[in-house]
Residue frames relative to the residue before (quaternion, step in Angstrom):
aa qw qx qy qz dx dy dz
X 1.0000 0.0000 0.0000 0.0000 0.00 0.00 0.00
X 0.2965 -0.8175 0.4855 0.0899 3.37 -0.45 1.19
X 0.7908 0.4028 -0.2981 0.3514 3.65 -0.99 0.88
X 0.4444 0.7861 -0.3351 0.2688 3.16 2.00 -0.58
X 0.0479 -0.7712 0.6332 -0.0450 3.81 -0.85 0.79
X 0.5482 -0.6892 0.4682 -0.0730 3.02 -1.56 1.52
X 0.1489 -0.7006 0.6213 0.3177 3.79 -0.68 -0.13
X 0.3114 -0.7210 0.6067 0.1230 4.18 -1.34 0.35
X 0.2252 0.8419 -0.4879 -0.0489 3.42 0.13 0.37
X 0.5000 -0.6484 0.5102 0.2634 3.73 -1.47 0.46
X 0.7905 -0.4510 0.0957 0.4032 3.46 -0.55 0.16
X 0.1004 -0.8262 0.5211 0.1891 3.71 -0.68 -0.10
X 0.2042 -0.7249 0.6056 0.2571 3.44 -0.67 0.54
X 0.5864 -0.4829 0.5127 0.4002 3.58 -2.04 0.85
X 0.5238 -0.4281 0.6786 0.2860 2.72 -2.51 0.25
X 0.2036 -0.7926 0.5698 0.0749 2.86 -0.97 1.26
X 0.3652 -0.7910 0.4516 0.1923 4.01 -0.15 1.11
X 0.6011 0.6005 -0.3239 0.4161 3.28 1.34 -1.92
X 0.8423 0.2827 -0.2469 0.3869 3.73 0.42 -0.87
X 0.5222 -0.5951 0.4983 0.3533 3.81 1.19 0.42
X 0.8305 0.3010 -0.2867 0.3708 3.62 0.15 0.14
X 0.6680 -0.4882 0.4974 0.2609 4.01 -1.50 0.60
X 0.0141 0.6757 -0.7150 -0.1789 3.07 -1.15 0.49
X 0.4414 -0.7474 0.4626 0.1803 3.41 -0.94 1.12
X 0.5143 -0.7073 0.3598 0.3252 3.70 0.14 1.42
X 0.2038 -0.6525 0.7298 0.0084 4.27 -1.25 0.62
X 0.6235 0.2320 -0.5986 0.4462 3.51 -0.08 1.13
X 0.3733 -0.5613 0.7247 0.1428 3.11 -2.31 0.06
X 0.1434 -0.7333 0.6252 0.2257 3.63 -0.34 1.34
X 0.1148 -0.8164 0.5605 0.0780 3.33 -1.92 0.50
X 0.3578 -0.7395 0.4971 0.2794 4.09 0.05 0.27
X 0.2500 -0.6871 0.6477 -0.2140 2.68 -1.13 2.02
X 0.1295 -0.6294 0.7236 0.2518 3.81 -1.33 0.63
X 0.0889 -0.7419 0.6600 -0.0773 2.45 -1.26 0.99
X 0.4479 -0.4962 0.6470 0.3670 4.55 -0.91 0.73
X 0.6301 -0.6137 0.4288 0.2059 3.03 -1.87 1.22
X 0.7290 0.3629 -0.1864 0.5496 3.58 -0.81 0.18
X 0.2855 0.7823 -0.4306 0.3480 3.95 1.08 0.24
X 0.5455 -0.7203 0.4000 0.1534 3.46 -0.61 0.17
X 0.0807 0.7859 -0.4685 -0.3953 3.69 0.04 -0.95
X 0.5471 -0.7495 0.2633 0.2640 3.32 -1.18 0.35
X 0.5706 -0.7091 0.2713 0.3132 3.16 -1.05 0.53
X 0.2899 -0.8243 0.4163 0.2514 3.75 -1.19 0.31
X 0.7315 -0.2977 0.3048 0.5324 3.16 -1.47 0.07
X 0.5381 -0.4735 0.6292 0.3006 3.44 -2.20 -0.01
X 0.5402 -0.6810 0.4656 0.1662 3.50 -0.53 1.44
X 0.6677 -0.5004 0.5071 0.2162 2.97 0.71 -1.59
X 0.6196 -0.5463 0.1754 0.5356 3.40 -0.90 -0.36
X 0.5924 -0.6823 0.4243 0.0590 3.11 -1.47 1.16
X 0.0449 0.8541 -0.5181 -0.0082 3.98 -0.62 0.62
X 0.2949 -0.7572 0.5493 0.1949 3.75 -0.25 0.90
X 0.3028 -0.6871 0.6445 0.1443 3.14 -1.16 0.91
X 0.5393 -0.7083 0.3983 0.2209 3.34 -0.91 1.16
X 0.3660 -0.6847 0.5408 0.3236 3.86 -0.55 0.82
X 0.0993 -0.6943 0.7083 0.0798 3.17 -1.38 0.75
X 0.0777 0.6202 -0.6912 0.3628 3.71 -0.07 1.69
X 0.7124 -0.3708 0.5651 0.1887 3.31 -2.30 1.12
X 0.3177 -0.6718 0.6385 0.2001 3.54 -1.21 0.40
X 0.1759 -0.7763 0.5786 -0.1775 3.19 -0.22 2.28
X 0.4767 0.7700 -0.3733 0.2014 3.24 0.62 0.13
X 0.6682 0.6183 0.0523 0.4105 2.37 1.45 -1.75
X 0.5300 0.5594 -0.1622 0.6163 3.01 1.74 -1.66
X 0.7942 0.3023 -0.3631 0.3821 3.90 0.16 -0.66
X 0.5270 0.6437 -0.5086 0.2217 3.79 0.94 -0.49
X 0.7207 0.3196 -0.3872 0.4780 3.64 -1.09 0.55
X 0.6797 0.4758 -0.2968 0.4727 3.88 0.77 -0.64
X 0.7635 0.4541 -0.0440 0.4572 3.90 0.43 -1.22
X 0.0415 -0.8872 0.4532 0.0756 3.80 0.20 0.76
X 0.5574 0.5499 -0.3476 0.5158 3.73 2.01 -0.24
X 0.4095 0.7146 -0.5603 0.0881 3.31 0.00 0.62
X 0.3758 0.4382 -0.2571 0.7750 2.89 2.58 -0.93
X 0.3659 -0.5918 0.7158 0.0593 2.84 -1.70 1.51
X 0.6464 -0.6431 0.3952 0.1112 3.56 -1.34 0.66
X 0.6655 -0.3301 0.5034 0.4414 3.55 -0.44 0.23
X 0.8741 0.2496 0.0693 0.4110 2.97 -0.23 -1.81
X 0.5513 0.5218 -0.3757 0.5316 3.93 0.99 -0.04
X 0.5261 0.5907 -0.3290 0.5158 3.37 1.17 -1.54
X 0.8321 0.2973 -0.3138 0.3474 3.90 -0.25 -1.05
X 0.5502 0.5561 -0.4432 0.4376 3.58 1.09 -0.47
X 0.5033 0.7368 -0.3199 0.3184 3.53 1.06 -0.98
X 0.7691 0.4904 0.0367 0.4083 2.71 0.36 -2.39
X 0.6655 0.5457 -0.1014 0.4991 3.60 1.24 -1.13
X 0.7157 0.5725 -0.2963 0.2688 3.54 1.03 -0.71
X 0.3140 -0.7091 0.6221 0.1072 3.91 -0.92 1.28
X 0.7560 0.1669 -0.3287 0.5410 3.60 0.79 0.62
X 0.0216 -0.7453 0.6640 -0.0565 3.88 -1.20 0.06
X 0.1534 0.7219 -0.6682 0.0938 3.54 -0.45 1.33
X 0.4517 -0.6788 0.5785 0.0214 2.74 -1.89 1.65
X 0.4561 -0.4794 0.6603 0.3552 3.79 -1.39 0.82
X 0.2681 -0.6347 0.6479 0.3247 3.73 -1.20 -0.46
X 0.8455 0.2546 -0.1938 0.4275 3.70 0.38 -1.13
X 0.8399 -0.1600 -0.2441 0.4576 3.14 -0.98 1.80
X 0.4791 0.6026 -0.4350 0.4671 2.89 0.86 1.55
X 0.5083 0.2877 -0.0812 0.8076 3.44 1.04 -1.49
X 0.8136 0.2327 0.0015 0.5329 3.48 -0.71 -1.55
X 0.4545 -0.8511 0.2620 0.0216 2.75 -1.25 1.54
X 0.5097 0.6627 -0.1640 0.5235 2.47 2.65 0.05
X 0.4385 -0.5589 0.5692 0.4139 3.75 -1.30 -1.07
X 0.1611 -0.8288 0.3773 0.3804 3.36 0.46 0.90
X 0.8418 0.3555 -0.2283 0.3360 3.44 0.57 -0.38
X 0.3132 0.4937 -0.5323 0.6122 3.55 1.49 1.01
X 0.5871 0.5482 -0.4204 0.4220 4.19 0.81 -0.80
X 0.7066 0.5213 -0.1249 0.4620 3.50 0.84 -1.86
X 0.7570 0.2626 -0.3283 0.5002 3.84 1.19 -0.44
X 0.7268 0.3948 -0.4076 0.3869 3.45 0.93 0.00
X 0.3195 0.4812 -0.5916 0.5625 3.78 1.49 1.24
X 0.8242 0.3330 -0.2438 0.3877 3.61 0.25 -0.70
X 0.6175 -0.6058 0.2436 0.4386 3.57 1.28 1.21
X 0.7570 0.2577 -0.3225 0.5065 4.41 0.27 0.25
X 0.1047 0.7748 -0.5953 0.1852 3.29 0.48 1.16
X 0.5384 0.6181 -0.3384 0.4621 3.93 1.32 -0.53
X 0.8464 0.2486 -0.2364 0.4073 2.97 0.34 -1.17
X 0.5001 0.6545 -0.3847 0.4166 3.82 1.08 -0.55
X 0.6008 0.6221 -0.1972 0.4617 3.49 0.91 -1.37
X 0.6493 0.3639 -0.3238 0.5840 3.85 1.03 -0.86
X 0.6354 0.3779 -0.4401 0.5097 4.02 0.51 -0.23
X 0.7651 0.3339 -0.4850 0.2607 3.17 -0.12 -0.62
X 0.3718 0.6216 -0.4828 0.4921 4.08 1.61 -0.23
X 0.7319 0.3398 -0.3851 0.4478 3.98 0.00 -0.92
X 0.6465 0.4204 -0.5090 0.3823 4.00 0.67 -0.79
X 0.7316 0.3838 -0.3839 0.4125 3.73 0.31 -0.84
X 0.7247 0.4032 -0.4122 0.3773 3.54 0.45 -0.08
X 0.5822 -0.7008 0.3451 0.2256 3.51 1.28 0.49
X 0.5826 0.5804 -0.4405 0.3601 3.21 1.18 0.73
X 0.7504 -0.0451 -0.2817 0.5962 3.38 1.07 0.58
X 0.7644 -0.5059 0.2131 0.3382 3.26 -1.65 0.79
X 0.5553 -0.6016 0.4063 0.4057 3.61 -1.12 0.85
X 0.4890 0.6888 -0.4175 0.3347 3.75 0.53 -0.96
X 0.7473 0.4970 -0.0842 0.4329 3.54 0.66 -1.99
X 0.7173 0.3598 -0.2778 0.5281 3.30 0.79 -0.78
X 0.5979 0.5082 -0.4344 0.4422 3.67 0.75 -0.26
X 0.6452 0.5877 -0.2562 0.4156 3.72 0.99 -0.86
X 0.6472 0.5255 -0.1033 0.5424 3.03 1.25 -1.50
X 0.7370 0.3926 -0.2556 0.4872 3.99 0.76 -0.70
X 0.4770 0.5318 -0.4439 0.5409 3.97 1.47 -0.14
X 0.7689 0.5855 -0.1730 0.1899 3.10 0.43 -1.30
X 0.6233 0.5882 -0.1869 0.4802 2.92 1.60 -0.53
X 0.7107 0.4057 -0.1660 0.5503 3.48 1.96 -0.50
X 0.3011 0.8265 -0.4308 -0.2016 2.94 0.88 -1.93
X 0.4755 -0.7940 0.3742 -0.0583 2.95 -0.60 1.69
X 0.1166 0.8270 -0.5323 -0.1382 3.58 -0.24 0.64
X 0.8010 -0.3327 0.3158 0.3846 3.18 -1.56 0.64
X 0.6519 0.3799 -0.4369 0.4898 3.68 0.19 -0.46
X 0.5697 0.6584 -0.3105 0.3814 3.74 0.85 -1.28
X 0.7434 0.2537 -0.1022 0.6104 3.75 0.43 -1.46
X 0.6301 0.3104 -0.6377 0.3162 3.91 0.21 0.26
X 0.7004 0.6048 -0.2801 0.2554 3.50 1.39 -0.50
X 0.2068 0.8234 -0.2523 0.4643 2.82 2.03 -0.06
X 0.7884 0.3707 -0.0460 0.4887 3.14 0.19 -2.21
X 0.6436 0.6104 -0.3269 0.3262 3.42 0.78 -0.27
X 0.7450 0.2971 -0.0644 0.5938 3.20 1.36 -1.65
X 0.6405 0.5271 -0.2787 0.4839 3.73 1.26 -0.17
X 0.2118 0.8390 -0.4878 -0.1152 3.61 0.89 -0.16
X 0.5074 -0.6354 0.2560 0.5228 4.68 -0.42 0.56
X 0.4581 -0.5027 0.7026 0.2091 3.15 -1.97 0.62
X 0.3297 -0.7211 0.6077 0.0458 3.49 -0.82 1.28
X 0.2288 -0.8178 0.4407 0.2909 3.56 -0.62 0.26
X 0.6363 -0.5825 0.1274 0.4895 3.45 -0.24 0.71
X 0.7968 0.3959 -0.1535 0.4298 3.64 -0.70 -0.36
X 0.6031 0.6189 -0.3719 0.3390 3.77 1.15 -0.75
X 0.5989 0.4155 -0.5122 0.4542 4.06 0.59 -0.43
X 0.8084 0.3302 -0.3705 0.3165 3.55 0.69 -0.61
X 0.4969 0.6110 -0.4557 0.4148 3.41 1.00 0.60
X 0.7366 0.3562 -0.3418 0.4623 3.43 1.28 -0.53
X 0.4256 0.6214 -0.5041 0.4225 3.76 1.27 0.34
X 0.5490 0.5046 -0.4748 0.4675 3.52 0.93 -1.28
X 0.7073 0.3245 -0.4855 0.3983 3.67 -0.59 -1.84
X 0.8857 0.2200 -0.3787 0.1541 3.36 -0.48 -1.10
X 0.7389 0.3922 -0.4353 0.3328 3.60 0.70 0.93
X 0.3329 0.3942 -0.5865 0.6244 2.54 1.38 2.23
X 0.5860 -0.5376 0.5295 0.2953 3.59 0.49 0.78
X 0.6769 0.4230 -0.4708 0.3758 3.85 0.55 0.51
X 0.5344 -0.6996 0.4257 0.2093 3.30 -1.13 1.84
X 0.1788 -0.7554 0.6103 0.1582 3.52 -0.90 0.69
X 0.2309 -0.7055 0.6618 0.1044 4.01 -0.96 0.84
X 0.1716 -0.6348 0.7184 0.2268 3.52 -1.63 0.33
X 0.1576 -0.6941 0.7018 -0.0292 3.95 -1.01 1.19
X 0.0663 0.7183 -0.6805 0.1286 4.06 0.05 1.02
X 0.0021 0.6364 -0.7077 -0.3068 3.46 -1.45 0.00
X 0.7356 0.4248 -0.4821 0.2145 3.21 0.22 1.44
X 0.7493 -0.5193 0.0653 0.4058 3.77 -0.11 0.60
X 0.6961 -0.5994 0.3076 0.2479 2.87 -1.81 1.17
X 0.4801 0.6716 -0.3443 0.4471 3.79 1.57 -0.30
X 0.6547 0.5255 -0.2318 0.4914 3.26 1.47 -0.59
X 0.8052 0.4860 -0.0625 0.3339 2.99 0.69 -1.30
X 0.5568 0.5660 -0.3573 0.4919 3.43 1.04 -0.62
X 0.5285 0.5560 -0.4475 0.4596 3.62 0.65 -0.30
X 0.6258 0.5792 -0.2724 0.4458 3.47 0.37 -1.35
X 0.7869 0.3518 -0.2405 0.4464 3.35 -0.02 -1.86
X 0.5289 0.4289 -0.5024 0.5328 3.76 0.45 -0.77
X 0.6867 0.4917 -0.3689 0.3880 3.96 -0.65 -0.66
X 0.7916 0.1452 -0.1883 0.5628 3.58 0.69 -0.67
X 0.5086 -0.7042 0.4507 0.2056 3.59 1.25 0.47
X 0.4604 0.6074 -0.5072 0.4023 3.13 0.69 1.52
X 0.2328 -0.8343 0.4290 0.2564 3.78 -0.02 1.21
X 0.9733 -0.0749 0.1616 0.1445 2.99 -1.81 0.04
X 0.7583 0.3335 -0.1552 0.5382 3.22 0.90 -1.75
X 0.6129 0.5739 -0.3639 0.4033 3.41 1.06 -0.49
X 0.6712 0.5915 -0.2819 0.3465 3.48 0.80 -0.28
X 0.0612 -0.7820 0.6199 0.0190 4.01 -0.22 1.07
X 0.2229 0.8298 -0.4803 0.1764 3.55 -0.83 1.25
X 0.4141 -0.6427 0.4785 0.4318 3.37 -0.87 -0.14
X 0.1635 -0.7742 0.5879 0.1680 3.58 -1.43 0.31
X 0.7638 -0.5363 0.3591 0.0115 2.99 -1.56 0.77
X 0.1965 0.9007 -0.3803 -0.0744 3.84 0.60 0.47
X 0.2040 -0.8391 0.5030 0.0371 3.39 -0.88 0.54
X 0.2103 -0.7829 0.4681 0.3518 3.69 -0.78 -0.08
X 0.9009 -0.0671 -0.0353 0.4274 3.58 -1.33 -0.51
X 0.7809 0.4790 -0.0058 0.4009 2.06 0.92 -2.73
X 0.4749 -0.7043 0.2598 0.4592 3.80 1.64 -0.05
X 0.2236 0.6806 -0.6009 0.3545 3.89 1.41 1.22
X 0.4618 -0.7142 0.4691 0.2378 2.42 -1.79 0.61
X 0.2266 -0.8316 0.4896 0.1319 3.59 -0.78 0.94
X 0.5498 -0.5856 0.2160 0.5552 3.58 0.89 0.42
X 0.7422 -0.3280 0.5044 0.2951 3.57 -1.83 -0.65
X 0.6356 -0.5387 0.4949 0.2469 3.30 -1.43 1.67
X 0.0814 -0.8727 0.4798 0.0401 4.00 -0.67 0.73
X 0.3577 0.7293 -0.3906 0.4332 2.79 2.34 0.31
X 0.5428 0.7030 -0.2528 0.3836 3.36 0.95 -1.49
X 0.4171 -0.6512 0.5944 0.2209 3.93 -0.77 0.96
X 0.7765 0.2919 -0.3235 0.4551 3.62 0.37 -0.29
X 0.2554 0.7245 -0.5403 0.3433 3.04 0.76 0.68
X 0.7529 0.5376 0.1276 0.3576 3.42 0.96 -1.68
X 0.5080 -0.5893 0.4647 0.4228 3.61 -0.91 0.17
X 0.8057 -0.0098 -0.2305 0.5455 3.55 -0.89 0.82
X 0.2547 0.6487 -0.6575 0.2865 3.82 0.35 0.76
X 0.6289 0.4495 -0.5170 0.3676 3.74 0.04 0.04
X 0.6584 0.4553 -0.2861 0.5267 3.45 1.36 -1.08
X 0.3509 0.6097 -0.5487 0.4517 3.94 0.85 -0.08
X 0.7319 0.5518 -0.2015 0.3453 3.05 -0.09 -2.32
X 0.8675 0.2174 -0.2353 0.3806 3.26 0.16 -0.83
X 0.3513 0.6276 -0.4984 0.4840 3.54 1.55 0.34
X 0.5809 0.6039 -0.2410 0.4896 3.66 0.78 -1.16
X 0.6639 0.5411 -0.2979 0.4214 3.79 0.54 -0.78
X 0.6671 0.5737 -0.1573 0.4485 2.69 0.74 -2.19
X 0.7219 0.4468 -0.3378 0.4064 3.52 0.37 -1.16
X 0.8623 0.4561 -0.1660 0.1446 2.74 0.41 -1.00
X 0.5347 0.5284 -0.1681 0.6377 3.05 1.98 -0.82
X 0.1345 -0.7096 0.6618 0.2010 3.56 0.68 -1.03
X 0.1003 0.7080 -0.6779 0.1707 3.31 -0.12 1.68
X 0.3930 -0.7231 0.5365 0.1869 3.64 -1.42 0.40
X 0.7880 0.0321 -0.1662 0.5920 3.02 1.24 -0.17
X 0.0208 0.8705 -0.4832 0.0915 4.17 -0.83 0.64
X 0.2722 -0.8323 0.4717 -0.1034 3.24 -0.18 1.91
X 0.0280 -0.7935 0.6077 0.0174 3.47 -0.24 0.86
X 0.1405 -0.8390 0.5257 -0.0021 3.24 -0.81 1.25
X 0.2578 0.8682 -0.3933 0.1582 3.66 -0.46 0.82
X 0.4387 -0.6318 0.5395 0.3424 4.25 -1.02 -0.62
X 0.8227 0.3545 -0.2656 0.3562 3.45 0.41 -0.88
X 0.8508 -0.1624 0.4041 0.2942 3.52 -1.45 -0.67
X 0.7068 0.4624 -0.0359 0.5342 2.78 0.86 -1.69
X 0.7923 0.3047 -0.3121 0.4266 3.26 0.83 -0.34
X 0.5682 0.5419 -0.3292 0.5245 3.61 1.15 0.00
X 0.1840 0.7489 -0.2568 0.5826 3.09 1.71 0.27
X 0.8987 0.1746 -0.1499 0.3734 3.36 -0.40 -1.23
X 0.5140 0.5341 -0.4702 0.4791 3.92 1.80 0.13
X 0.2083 0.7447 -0.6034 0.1948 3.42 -0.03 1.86
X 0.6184 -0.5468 0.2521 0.5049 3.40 -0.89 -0.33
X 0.7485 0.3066 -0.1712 0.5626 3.73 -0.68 0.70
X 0.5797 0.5268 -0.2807 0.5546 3.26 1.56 0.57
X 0.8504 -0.0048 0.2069 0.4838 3.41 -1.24 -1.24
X 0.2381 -0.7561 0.5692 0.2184 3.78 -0.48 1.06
X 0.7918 -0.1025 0.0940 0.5947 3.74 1.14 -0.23
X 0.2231 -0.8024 0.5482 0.0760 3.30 -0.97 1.02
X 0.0296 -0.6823 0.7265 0.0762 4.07 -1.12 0.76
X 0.4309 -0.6039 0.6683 0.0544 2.66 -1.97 1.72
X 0.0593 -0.8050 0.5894 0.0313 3.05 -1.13 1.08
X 0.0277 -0.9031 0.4201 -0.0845 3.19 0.03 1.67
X 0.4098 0.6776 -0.5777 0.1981 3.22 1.25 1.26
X 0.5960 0.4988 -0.4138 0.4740 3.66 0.45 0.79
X 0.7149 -0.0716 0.0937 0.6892 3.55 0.29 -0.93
X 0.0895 -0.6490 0.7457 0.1211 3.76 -1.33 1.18
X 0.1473 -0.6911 0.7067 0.0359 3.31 -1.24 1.38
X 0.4587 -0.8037 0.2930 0.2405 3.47 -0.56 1.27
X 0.2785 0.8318 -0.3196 0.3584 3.38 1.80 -0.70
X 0.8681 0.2278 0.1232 0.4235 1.75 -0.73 -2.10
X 0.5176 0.5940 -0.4868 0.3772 3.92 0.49 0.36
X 0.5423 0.7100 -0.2295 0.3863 3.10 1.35 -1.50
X 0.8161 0.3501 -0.0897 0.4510 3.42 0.61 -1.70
X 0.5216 0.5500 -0.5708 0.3156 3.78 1.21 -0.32
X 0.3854 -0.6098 0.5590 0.4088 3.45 -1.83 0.16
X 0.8214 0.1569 -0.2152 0.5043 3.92 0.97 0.81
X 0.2409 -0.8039 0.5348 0.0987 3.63 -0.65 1.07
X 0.0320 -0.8550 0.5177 -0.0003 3.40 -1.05 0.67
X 0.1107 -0.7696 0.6018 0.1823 3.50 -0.69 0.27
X 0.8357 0.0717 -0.1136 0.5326 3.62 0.69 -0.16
X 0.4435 -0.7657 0.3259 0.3328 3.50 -1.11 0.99
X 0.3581 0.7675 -0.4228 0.3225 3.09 1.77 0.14
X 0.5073 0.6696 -0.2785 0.4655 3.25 1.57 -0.45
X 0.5864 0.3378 -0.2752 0.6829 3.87 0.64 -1.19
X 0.6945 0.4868 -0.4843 0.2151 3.99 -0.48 -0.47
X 0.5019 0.7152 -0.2445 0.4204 3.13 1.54 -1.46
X 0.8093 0.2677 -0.2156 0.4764 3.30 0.13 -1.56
X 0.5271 0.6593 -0.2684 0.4642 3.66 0.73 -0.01
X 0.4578 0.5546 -0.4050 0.5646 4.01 1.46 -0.18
């Protein structure tokens, strides 16, 4: 698709809640051609890092007597501990939000978007459809989502930069698997200092005049079971031995297939989707939980 154009941004630091106050964003977006299916690049480490407390219902309680994985196994525990790969959901997982229920309710239809994006993660209709169906209701232009990123900067979830310091000083690679877009996401990953290749998403398309022109359909997460692609793709390629997919939705329980995910943990300290709790082989409510067992 010819003419397609891109936003570049420079770093952004999180909103930090714990301290009541804004950080006021230090990049300058700029338009870039760029060949379809292109990437954007990655930025510097910001720096120092502040989680933004999660403000979520006390589900905990609600799940005791229903949910038997909250005690990890013997045998979950070593896959855990053992693993040389670990891929993260991004929205209300890392980030404590939906980016793109966040990105349509700045751009006035945050109600209705918000009810699709509840039916995609709960797996009652296909991820593809609802992603088509939830643009459509806004369509974003490029001026819209750079301004977005400006006044919206991500909402870390607590405990997650120091989970990805642990893996990676155990030498275990951490991946980000989002079905939602790289405009979003590169914040994040810069912040926890995960580059580029590591990052499976969906992207954003625009034309000259900066309209919006819909979403890259090359991309595996575009799609139903694209998270479990993605990490087929890893696997192959890298030739891990062991590979923990860590997420909330559907989509991400999804990706424990064969030749995929050796074991998936729901992390339902944002949104607890009962489902898909049911079927992880480990519940969590805090990542303070995965860090612990990880000392």
């Amino acid at each position: 698709m010819e003419g397609l154009i891109t936003t570049q941004l420079n770093p952004v630091r999180a909103y930090c809640r714990r301290h009541q106050s804004t950080f006021l964003p230090t990049y300058t977006p700029r338009v870039v051609k760029r060949a379809p299916g292109a990437s954007f690049g990655m930025m510097k480490h910001p720096g120092p890092l502040y989680s933004v407390a999660a403000s979520v219902q006390p589900v905990e309680n609600s799940m005791a007597g229903r949910v038997d994985n909250t005690l990890p196994s013997k045998e979950v525990l070593e896959v855990w501990q053992n693993a040389d790969a670990v891929c993260f959901d991004v929205d209300s997982t890392v980030c404590l939000d939906e980016g793109i229920d966040e990105l349509a309710e700045f751009c006035g239809a945050g109600k209705d978007v918000a009810e699709w994006t509840a039916r995609a993660m709960g797996g009652s209709v296909p991820f593809e459809e609802a992603l088509a169906a939830r643009l459509s209701l806004f369509n974003p232009s490029l001026s819209q989502v750079r301004d977005f990123l400006e006044k919206r900067p991500p909402k870390i979830s607590p405990g997650i930069d120091e989970l990805v310091k642990k893996l990676k000083a155990k030498n275990t690679d951490v991946y980000l698997i989002s079905g939602g877009f790289r405009q979003m996401i590169n914040p994040a990953a810069s912040i926890l200092g995960i580059p580029s290749e590591n990052i499976f998403a969906n992207q954003l398309l625009f034309g000259n005049s900066g309209e919006f022109l819909g979403f890259d359909e090359d991309e595996p997460t575009s799609r139903s079971g694209g998270k479990a692609t993605a990490v087929q793709q890893i696997r192959k390629a890298r030739g891990y031995k062991a590979l923990v997919m860590v997420g909330d939705g559907a989509t991400d329980l999804e990706a424990r297939k064969p030749g995929g995910a050796d074991m998936f943990i729901c992390y339902a300290g944002v949104q607890l989707r009962g489902a898909v709790a049911a079927k992880a082989d480990w519940l969590v409510f805090n990542f303070s939980d995965l860090i612990s067992t990880l000392e």
